[in-house]
Each structure stands twice: as structure tokens, then as C-alpha cells.
C-alpha positions as protocol buffer text, in pm:
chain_id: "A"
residue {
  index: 1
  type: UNK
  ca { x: 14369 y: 8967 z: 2344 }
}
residue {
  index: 2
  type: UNK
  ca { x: 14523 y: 8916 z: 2021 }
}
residue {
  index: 3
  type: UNK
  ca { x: 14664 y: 8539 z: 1966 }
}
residue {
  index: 4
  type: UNK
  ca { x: 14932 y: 8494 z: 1748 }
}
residue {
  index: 5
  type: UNK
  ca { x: 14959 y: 8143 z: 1477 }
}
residue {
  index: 6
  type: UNK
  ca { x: 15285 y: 8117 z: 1645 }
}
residue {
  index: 7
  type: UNK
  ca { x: 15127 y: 8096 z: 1982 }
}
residue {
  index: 8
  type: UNK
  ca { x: 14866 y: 7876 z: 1899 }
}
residue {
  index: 9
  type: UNK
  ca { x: 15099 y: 7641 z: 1725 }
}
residue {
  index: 10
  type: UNK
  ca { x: 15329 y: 7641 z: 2009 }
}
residue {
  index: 11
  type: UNK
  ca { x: 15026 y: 7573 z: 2293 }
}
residue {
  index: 12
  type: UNK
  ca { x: 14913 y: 7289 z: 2061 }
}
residue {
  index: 13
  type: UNK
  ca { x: 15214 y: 7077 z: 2050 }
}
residue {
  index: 14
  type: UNK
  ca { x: 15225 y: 7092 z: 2403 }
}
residue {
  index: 15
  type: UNK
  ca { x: 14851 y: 6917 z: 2363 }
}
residue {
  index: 16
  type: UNK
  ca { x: 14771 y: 6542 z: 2360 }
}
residue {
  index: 17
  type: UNK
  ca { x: 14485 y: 6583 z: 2130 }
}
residue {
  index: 18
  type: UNK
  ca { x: 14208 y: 6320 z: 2074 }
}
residue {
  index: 19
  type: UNK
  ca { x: 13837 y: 6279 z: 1979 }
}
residue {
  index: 20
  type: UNK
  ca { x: 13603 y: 6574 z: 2076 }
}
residue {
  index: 21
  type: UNK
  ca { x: 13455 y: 6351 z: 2353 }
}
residue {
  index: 22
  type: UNK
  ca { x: 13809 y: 6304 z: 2470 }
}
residue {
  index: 23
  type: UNK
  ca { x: 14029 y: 6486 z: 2743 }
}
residue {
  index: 24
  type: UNK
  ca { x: 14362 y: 6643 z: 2581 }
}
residue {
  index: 25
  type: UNK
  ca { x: 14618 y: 6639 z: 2838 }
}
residue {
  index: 26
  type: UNK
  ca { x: 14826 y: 6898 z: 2838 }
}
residue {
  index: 27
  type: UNK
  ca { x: 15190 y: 6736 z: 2842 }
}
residue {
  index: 28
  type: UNK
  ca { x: 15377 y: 7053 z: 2907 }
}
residue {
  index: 29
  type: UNK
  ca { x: 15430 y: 7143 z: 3289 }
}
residue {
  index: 30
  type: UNK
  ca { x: 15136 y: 7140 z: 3557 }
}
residue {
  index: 31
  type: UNK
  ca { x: 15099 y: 7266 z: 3881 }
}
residue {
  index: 32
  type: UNK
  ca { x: 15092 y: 7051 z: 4161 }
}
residue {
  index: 33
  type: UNK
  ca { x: 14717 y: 7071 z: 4134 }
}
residue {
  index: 34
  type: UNK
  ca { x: 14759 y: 6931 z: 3815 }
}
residue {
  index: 35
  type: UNK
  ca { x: 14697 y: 7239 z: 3585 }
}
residue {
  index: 36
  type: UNK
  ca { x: 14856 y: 7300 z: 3323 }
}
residue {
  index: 37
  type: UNK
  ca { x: 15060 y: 7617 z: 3267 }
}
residue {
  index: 38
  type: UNK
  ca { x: 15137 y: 7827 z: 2934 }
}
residue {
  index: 39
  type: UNK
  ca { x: 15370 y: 8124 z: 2920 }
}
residue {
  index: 40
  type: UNK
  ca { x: 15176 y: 8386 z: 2676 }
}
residue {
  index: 41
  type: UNK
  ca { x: 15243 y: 8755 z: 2625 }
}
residue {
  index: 42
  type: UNK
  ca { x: 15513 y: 8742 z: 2930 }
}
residue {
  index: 43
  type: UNK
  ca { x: 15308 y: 8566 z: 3199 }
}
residue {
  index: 44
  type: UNK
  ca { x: 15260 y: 8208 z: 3277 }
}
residue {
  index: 45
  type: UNK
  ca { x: 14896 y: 8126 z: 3262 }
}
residue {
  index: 46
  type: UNK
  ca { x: 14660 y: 7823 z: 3285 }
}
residue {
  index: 47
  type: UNK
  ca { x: 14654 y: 7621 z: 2980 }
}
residue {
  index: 48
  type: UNK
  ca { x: 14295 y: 7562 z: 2991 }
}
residue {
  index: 49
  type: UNK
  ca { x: 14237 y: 7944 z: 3038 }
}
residue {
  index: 50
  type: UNK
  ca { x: 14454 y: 7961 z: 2706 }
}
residue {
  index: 51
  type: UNK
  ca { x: 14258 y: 7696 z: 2545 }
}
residue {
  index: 52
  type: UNK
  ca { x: 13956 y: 7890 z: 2572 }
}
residue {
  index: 53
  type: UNK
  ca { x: 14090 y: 8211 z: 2452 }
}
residue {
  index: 54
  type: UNK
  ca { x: 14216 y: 8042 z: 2137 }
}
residue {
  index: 55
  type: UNK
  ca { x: 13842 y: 7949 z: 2079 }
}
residue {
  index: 56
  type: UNK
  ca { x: 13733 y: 8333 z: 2086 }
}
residue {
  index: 57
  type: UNK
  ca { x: 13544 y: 8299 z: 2475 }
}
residue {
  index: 58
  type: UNK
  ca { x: 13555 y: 8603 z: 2651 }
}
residue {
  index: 59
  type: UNK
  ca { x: 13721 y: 8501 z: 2989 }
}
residue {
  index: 60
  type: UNK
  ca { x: 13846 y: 8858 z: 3148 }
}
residue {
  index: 61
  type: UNK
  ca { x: 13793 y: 8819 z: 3530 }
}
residue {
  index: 62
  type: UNK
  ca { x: 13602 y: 8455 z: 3534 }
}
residue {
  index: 63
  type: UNK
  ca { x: 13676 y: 8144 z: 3596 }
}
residue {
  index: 64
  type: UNK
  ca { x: 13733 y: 7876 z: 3325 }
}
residue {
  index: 65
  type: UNK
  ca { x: 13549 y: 7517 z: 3465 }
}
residue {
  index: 66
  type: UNK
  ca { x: 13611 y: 7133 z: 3348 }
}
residue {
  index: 67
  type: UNK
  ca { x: 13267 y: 6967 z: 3305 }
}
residue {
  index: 68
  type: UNK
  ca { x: 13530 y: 6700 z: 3311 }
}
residue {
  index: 69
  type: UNK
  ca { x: 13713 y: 6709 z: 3632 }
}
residue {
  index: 70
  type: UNK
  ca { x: 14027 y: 6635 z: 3472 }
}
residue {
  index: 71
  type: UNK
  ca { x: 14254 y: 6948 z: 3594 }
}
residue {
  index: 72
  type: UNK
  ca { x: 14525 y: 6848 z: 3296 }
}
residue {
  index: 73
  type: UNK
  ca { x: 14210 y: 6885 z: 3037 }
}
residue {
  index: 74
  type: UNK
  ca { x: 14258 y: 7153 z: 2793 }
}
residue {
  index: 75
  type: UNK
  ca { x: 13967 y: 7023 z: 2576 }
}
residue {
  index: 76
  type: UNK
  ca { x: 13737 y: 7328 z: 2475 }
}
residue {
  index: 77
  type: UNK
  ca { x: 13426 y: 7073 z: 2478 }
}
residue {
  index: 78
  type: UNK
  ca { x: 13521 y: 6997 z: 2881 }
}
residue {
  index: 79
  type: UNK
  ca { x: 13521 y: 7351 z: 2946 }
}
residue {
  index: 80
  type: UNK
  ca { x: 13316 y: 7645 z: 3044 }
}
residue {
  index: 81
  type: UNK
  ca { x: 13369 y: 8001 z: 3141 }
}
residue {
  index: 82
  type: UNK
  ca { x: 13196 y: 8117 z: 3467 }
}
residue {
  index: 83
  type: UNK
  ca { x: 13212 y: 8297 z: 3765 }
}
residue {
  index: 84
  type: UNK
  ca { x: 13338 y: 8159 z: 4066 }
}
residue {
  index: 85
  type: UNK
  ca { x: 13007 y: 8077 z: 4242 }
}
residue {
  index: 86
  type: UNK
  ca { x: 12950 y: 7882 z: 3960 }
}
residue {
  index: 87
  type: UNK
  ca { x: 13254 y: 7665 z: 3988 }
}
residue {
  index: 88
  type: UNK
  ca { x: 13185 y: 7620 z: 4344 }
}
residue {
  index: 89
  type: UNK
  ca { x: 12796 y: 7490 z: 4286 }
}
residue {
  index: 90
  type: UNK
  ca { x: 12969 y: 7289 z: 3995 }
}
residue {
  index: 91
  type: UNK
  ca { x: 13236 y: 7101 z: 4244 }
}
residue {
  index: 92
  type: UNK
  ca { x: 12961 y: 7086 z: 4497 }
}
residue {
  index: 93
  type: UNK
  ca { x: 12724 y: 6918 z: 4319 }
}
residue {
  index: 94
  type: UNK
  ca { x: 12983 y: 6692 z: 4175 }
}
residue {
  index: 95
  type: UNK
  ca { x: 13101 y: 6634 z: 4575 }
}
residue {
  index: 96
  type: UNK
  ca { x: 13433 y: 6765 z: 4545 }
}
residue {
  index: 97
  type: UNK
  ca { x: 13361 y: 6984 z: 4840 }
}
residue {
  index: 98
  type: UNK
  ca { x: 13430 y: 6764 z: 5097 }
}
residue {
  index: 99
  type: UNK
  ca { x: 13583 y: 6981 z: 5399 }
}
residue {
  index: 100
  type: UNK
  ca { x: 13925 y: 6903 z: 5486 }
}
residue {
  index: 101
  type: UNK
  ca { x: 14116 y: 6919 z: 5755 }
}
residue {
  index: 102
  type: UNK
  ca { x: 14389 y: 7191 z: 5797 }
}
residue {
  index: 103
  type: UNK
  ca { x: 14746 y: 7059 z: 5721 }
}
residue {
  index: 104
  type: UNK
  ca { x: 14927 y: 7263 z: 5995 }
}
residue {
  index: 105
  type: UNK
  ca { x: 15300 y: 7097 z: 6101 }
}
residue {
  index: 106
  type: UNK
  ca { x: 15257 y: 6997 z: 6423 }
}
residue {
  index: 107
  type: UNK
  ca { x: 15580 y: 7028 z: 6625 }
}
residue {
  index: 108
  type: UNK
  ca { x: 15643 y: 6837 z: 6887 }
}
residue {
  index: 109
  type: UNK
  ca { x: 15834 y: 6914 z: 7167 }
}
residue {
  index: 110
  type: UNK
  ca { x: 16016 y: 6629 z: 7417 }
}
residue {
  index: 111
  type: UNK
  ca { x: 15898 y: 6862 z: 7706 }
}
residue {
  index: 112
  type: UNK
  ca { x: 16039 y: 6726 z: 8008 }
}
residue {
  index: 113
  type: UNK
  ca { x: 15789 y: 6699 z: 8318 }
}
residue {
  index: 114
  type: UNK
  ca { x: 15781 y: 7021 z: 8529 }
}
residue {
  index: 115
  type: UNK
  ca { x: 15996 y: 6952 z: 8853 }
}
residue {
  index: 116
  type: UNK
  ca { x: 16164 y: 7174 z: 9069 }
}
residue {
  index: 117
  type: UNK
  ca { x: 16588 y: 7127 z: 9106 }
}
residue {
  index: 118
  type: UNK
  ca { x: 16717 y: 7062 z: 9474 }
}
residue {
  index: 119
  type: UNK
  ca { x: 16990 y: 7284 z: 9613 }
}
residue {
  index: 120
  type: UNK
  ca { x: 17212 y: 7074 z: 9577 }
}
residue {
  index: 121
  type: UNK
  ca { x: 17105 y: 7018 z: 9192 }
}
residue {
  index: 122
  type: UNK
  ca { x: 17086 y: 7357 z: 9143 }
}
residue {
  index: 123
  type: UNK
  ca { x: 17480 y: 7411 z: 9288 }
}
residue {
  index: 124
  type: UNK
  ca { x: 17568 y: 7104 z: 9058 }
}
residue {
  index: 125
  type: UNK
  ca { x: 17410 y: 7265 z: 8768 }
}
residue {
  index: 126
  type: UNK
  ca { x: 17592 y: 7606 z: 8807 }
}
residue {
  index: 127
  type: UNK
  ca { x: 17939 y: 7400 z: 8893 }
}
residue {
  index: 128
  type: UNK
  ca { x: 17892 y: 7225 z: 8533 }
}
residue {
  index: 129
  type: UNK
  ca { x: 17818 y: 7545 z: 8335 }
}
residue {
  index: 130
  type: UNK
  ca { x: 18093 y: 7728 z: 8509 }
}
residue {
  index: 131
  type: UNK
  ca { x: 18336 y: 7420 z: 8437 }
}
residue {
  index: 132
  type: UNK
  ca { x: 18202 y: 7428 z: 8040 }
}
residue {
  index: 133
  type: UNK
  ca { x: 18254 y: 7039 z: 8028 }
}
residue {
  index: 134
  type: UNK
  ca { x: 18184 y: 6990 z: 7689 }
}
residue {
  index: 135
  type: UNK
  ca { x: 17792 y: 6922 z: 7680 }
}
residue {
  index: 136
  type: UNK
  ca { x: 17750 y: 7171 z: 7991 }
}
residue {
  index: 137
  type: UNK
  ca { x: 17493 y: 7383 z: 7791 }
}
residue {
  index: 138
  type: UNK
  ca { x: 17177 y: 7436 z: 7897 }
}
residue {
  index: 139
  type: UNK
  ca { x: 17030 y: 7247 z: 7703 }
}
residue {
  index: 140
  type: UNK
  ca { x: 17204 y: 6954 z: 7784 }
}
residue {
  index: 141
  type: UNK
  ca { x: 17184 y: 7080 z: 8150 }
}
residue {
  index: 142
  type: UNK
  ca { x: 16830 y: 7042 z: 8105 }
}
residue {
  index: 143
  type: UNK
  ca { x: 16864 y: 6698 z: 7950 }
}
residue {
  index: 144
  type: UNK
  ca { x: 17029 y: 6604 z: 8230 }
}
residue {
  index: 145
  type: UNK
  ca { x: 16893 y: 6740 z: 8544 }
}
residue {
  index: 146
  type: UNK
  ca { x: 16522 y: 6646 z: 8344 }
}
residue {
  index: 147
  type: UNK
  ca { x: 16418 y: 6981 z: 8312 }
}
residue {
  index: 148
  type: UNK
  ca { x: 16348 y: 7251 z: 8090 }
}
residue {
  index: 149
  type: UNK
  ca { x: 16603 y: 7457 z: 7920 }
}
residue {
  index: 150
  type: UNK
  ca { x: 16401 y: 7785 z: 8077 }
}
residue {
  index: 151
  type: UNK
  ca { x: 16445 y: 7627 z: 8388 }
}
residue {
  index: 152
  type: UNK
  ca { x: 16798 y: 7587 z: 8389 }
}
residue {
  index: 153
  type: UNK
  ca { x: 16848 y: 7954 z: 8234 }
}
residue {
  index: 154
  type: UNK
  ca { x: 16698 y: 8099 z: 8513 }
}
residue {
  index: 155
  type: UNK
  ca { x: 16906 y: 7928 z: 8751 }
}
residue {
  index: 156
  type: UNK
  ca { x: 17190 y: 8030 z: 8604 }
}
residue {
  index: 157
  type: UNK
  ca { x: 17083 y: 8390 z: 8615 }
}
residue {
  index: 158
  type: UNK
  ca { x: 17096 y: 8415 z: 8997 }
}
């Protein structure tokens, strides 16, 4: 991949750069993982993936590591180029491969308790809907009689 000055220039004002021993923050726009992110040659890539290729390392289909753990670190000293295996053993042995816990939405839903309507509920539920008071739905049927909407659906079906 052929780098332009241009490019480089541009990448390295968007770089906080410090001692060798020091991280260089990127201070252009991350990720929500923290990474930072380049546009070069019409795609937006990780910075420290770009850092690396402005150093000559031959990156095509591996995975670019921080010895550093600092995700915003586009320090060529704090990185390495390896495959993914290698990144995992690296973030296990460093014990950032604790398990977590799926972050599924849990909805929750005011279910009422499962009764069954009298007759004479049932005729007061059908002389409501027919009626169409305002709030006569069956959803607010349900609300009301303290059952499901399902429940008051099938009611009004016979």
C-alpha cells in the first residue's frame, strides 16, 4: 500500500505525540470502543492499523495488538501485528477476558393474572366496544376487566 506525505502528515496532526515510552492518543474520532479511526484511500480504518503501515509492517489480514491496552494508542512501540489467536492469548493473559453477561433488553410486560370473564362481564365487555366510549378498546377493555388484551379479542370475536 503506497502512503502518501500528504497522508502521513494529515494522520499525524490528528496524533498527541510524546516520548517513545509514551501512549499517543489519537485526538481525531474513536469508536465507542475507543479506537481511533482514519479515512485512507476511501475507507475509514483503525488509526493504529494506519500507524503501523506508516512504519513499513506488513499487516494484510492480521490483527494489529497494544502491548499497552490503551485502545486510543497509536504509538508504533505499543503495537504489534499478529493473528487473532494471538490477540486473544495476549488479552487473556492480561485478564481482559473476563466473560460477560449478554446485554439483551429485557421487556417487560404488565401481564395481568390469567382469569376467566363472567357472563355478565363478558356481555359488559361487548356492550362497551359496541358503544366505542372513548377508551372502549381492547386494550383498555383488558385494563379494565383485568385481563389480557387476547382475552378480550376473542370475546369479541364470538
Amino acid at each position: 500500500m503506497n502512503i502518501s506525505r500528504k497522508d502521513e502528515r494529515r494522520f499525524w496532526h490528528k496524533v498527541d505525540v510524546g516520548d517513545k515510552d509514551d501512549c499517543w492518543e489519537w485526538l481525531a474520532f474513536k469508536s465507542i470502543a475507543g479506537y481511533g479511526r482514519f479515512s485512507f484511500d476511501g475507507k475509514n480504518i483503525p488509526a493504529h492499523r494506519f500507524s503501523m503501515m506508516i512504519v513499513g509492517e506488513e499487516i494484510n489480514g492480521l490483527c494489529v495488538c497494544h502491548k499497552c491496552d490503551n485502545p486510543g494508542c497509536v504509538n508504533p512501540h505499543h503495537l504489534f501485528v499478529g493473528t487473532q489467536a494471538d490477540n486473544m492469548r495476549d488479552a487473556a493473559k492480561k485478564g481482559r477476558m473476563k466473560r460477560k453477561k449478554p446485554t439483551r433488553k429485557k421487556y417487560v410486560f404488565n401481564a395481568p393474572e390469567r382469569r376467566i370473564l363472567s357472563p355478565s362481564e363478558i356481555k359488559e365487555v361487548k356492550k362497551l366496544y359496541k358503544k366505542g366510549v372513548h377508551g372502549s378498546g381492547a386494550y383498555a377493555l383488558g385494563r379494565k376487566f383485568g385481563v389480557s388484551y387476547g382475552q378480550i379479542q376473542n370475546v369479541l370475536k364470538k
